[in-house]
DOKOLLO-505569 format. One record per residue (C-alpha): residue number from 1; residue in one letter; x, y, z. Coordinates in nm, 3 decimals. Each point is the difference from the previous one (the first is absolute). Last residue first. Layout:
residues N
[NUM 'a' [X Y Z]] ...
end
This chain:
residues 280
[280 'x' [1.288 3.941 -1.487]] [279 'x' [-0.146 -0.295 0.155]] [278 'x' [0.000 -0.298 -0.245]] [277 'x' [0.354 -0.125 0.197]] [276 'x' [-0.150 -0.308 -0.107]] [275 'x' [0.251 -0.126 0.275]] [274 'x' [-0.253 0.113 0.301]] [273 'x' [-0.299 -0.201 -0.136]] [272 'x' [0.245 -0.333 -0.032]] [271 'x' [0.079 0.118 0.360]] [270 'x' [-0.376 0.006 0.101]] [269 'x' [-0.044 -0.338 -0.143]] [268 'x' [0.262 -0.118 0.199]] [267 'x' [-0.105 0.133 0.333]] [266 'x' [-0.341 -0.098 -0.033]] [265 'x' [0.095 -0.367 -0.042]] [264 'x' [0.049 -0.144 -0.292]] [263 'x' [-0.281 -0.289 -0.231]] [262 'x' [0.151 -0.326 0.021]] [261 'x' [-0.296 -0.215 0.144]] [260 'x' [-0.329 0.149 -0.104]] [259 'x' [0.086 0.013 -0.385]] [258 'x' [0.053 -0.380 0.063]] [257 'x' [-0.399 -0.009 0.010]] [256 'x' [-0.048 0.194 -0.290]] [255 'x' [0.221 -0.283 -0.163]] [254 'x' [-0.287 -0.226 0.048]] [253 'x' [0.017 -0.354 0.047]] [252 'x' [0.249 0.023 0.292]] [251 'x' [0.243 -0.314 0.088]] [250 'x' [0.247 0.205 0.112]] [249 'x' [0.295 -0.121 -0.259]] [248 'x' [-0.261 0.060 -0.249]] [247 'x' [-0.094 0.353 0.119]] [246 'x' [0.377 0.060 -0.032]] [245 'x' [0.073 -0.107 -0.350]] [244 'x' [-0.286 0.220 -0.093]] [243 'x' [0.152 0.325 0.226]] [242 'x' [0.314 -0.092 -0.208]] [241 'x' [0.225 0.361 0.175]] [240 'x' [0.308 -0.291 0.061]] [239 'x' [0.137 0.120 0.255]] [238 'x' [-0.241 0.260 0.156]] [237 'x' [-0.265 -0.225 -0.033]] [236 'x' [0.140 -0.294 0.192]] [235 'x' [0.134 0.256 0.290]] [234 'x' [-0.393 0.113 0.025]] [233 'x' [-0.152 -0.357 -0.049]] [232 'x' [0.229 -0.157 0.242]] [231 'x' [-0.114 0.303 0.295]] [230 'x' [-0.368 -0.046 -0.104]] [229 'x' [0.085 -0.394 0.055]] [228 'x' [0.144 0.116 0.343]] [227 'x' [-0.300 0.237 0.059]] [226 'x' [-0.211 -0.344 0.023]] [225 'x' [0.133 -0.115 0.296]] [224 'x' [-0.061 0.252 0.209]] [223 'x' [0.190 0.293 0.158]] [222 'x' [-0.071 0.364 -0.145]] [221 'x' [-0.243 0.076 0.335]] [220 'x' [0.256 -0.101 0.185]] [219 'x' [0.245 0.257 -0.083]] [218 'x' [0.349 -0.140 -0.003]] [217 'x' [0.253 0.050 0.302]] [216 'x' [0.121 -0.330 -0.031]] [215 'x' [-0.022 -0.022 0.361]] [214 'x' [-0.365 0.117 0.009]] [213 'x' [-0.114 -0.205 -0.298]] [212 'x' [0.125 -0.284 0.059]] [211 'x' [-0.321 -0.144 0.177]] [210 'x' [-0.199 0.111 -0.275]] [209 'x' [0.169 -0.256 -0.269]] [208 'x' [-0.099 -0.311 0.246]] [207 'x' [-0.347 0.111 0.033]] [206 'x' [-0.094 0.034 -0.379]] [205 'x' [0.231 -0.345 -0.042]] [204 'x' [-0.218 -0.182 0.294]] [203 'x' [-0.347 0.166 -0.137]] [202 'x' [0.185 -0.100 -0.423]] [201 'x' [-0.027 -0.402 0.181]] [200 'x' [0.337 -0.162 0.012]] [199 'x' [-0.097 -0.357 -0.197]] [198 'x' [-0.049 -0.309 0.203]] [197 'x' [0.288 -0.248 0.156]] [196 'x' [-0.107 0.051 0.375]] [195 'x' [0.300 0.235 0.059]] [194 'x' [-0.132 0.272 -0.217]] [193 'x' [0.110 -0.070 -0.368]] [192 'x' [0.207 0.208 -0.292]] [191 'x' [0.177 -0.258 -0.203]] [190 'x' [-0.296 -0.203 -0.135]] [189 'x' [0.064 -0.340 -0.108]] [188 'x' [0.293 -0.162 -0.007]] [187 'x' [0.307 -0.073 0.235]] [186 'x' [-0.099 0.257 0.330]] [185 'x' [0.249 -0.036 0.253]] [184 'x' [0.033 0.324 0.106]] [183 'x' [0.389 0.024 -0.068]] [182 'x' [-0.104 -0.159 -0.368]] [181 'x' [-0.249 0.237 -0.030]] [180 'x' [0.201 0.314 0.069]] [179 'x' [0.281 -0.132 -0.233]] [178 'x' [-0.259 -0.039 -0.281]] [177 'x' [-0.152 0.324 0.050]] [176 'x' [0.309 0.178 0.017]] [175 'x' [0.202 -0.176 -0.283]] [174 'x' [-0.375 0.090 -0.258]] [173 'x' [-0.004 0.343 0.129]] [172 'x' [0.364 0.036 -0.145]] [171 'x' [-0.093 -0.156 -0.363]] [170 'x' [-0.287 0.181 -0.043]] [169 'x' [-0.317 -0.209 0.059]] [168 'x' [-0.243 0.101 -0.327]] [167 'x' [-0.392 -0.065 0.006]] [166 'x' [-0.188 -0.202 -0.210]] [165 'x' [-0.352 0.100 -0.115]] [164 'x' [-0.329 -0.188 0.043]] [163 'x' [-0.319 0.171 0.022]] [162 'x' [-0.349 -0.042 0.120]] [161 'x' [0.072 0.193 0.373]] [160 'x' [0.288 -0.158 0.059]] [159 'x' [0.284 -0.270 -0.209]] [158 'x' [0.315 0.086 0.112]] [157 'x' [0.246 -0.187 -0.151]] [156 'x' [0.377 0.047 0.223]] [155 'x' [0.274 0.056 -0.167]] [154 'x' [0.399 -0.058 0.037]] [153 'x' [-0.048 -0.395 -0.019]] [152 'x' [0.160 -0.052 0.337]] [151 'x' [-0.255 0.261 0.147]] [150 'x' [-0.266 -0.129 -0.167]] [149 'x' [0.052 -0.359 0.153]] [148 'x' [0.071 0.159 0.366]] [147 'x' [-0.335 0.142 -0.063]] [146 'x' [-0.107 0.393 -0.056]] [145 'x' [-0.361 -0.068 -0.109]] [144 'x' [-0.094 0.088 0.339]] [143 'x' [0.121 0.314 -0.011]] [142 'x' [-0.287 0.103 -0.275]] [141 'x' [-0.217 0.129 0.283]] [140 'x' [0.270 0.275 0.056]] [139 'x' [-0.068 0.134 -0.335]] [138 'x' [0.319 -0.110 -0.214]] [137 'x' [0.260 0.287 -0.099]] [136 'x' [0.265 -0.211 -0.050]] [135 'x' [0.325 0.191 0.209]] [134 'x' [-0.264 0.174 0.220]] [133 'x' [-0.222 -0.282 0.116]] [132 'x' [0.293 -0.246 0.026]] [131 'x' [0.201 0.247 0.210]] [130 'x' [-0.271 0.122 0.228]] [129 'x' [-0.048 -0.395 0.029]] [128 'x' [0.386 -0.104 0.076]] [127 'x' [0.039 0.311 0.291]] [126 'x' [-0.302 -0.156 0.137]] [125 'x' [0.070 -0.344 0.017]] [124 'x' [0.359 0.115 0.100]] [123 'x' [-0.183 0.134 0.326]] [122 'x' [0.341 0.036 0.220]] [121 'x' [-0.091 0.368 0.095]] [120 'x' [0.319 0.153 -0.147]] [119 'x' [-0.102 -0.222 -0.329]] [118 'x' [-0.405 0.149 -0.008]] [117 'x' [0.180 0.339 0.063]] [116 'x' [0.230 -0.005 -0.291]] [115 'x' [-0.241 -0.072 -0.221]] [114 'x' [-0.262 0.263 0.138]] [113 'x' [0.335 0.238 -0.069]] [112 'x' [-0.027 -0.102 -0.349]] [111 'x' [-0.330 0.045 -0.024]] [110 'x' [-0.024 0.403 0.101]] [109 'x' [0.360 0.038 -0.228]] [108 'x' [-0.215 -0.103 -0.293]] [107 'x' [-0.316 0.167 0.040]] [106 'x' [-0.333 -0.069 0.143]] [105 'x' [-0.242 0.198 -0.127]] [104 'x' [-0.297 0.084 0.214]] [103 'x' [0.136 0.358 0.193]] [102 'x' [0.154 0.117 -0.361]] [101 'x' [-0.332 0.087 -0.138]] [100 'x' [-0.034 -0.203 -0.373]] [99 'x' [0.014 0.174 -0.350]] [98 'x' [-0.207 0.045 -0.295]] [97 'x' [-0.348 -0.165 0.143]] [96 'x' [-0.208 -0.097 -0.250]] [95 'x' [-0.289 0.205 0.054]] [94 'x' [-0.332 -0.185 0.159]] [93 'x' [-0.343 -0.050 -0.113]] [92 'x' [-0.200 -0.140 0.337]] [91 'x' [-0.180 -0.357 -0.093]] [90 'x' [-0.343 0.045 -0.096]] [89 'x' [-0.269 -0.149 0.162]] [88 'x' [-0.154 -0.346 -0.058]] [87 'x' [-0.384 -0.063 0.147]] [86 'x' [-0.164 -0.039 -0.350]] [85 'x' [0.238 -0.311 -0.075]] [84 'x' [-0.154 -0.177 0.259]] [83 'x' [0.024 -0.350 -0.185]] [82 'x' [0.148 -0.135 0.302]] [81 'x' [0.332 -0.085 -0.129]] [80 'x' [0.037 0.346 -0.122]] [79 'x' [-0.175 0.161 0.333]] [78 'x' [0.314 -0.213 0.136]] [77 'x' [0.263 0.169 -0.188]] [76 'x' [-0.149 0.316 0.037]] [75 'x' [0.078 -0.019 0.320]] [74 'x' [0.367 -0.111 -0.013]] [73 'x' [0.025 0.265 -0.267]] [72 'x' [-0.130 0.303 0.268]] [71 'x' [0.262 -0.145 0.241]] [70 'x' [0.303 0.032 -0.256]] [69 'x' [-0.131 0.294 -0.132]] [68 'x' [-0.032 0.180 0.376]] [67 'x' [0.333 -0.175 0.079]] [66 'x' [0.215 0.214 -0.286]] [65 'x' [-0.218 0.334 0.043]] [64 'x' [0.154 -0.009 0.380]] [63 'x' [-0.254 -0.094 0.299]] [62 'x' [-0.225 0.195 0.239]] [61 'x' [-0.236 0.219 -0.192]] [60 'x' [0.008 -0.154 -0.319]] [59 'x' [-0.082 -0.305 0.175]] [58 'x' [-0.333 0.128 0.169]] [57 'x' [-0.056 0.156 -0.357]] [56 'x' [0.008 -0.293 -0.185]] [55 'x' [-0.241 -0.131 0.273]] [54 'x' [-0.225 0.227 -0.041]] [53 'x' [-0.086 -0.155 -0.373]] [52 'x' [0.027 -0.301 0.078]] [51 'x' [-0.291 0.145 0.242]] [50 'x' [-0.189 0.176 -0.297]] [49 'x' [0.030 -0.317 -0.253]] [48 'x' [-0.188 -0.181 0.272]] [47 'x' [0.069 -0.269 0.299]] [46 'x' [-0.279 0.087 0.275]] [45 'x' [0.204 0.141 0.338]] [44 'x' [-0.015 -0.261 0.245]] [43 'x' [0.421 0.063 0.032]] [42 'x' [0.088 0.118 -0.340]] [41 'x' [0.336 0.057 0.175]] [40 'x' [0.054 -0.292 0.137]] [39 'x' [-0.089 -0.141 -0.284]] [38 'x' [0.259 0.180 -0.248]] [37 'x' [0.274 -0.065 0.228]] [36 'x' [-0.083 -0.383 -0.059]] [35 'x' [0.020 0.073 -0.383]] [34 'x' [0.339 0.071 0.014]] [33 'x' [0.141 -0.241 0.237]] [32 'x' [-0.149 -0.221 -0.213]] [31 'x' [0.170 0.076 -0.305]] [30 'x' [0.313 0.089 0.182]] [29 'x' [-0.034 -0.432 0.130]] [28 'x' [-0.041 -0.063 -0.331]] [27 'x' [0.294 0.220 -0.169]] [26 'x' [0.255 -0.190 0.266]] [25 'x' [-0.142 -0.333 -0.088]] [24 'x' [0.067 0.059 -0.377]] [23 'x' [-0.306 0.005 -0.264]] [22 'x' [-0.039 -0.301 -0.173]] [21 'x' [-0.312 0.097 -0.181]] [20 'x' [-0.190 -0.330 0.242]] [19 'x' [0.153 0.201 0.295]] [18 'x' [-0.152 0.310 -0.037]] [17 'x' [-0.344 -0.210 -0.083]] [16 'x' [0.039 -0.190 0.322]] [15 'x' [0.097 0.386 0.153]] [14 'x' [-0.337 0.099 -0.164]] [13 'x' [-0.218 -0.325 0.132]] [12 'x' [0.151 0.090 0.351]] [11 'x' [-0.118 0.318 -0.022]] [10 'x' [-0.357 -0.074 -0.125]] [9 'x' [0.014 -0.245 0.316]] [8 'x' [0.066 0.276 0.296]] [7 'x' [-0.303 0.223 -0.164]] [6 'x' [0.020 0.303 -0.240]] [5 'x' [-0.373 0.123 -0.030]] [4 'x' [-0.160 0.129 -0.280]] [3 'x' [-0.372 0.110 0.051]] [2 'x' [-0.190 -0.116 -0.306]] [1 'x' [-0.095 0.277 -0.240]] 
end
C-alpha cells in the first residue's frame, strides 16, 4: 500500500472542501485546529490505522470524553474526504449525562451579579451583551445579527451554520439596546462594535466576562459566553417544560442536543432522590 502522507496542500484542499459544504468559519478553523494536533503528534511517524489508533488513546488520556469525539470526528472527517475510510476509529460511547456538577453551571443569582458588575464598571457594552445572550439565547457568534433594524422590529433573523430561524427581542431588551445605541451613536447596522465599526470578537467577550469575575464573586471557570444560553435554556425549560419548542428557539437539529442544556445540577437531582422518600 502507498505510504499516506498528510501534506500542507491536502489540508488546504479539505478546508476548500469544508468551505464548499458551507461549513461556518468558527467549525473550520476547529477543523483544522483538530487535525493540526494530530500532526504534531504523528510527528515522522508513518500514518496507519495503528497510530490513529494511539492517538485515541493520547486524547483519552488528557482530554474529557466530549473533546476526544469531537477531535476523533474532525479526523475522520478528513480520512472521509480522502477516501481513507480504513483509517477511522470509533468515537468513545458515552452515557447521557443525568445531571450537571454545580462548579460549571452558572446560575441565576451568579449572572445577575455579572450584570451588575459590567454597570458598576461603566462597560454598558457588556452589561447589554450578557443581557442579549441570556434573554435570547443566541450563540455569541449570532450577536452580530442583533442590528438597530432588528432591534426596532423586535427580532433579529439569524441565519448560521445552514439555517435560518428568527429570534425574539423582548420588549425591555429591545428599550435597552436601542437607547444604548442611540447614546453610542450607532443608527443601523450592528449594535455591538469595537470602536473601529467591526463586530466584538467572542476572544474580547471571553476576556471581558473573566475580568468580573473576582468582584462578582462568580467562579471563573463557569464564566463564558456560552453558559448564558445554557442559563436561557434552563429558565426556558422550566417554564414552559416544550424541550421541542426549545431546541427550535436554539437553533439545534437534534433534541438530544437540547438534552445537554437543561439537565439539574447534582444537588437537584439528589433532592428529587431524597423526596422519593423510597427508603424505609
Amino acid at each position: 500500500m502507498k505510504e499516506r502522507i498528510l501534506t500542507a496542500d491536502i489540508i488546504c484542499q479539505f478546508k476548500e472542501h469544508l468551505f464548499l459544504e458551507e461549513r461556518s468559519e468558527n467549525t473550520i478553523e476547529k477543523y483544522m485546529r483538530d487535525i493540526k494536533a494530530f500532526i504534531a503528534f504523528l510527528s515522522d511517524a508513518t500514518l496507519t490505522k495503528e497510530t490513529v489508533i494511539e492517538y485515541k488513546k493520547h486524547l483519552q488520556e488528557n482530554y474529557a470524553v466530549r473533546s476526544v469525539n469531537s477531535m476523533l470526528a474532525s479526523i475522520n472527517s478528513l480520512f472521509d474526504f480522502l477516501g481513507w475510510v480504513d483509517l477511522k476509529v470509533k468515537s468513545i460511547k458515552l452515557q447521557q449525562q443525568i445531571y450537571c456538577p454545580e462548579e460549571k453551571e452558572l446560575t441565576k443569582a451568579e449572572y445577575e451579579r455579572l450584570c451588575r458588575t459590567a454597570e458598576k464598571k461603566h462597560n454598558q457594552r457588556l452589561n447589554l451583551i450578557l443581557q442579549t445572550i441570556c434573554g435570547t439565547g443566541i450563540r455569541v457568534s449570532e450577536l452580530q445579527f442583533i442590528t438597530v433594524e432588528a432591534v426596532k422590529n423586535g427580532e433579529a433573523v439569524v441565519s448560521l451554520k445552514g439555517k435560518t430561524r428568527s429570534v425574539f427581542i423582548v420588549k425591555q431588551l429591545k428599550q435597552k439596546l436601542l437607547c444604548y445605541a442611540a447614546e453610542q451613536g450607532i443608527k443601523s447596522g450592528c449594535i455591538f462594535i469595537t470602536r473601529t465599526g467591526k463586530p466584538v470578537s467572542r476572544t474580547n467577550i471571553w476576556r471581558d466576562m473573566k475580568a468580573l469575575c473576582v468582584e462578582a464573586d462568580v467562579n471563573p471557570n463557569k464564566v463564558f459566553p456560552h453558559n448564558l444560553r445554557h442559563l436561557f435554556a434552563r429558565v426556558f425549560y422550566g417554564i414552559d417544560k416544550d424541550i421541542a419548542k426549545l431546541a427550535d428557539i436554539l437553533g439545534h437539529s437534534s433534541i438530544n442536543t437540547t438534552r445537554i442544556y437543561i439537565i439539574s445540577t447534582g444537588t437537584e437531582h439528589r433532592q428529587r432522590m431524597e423526596n422519593m422518600k423510597l427508603i424505609i
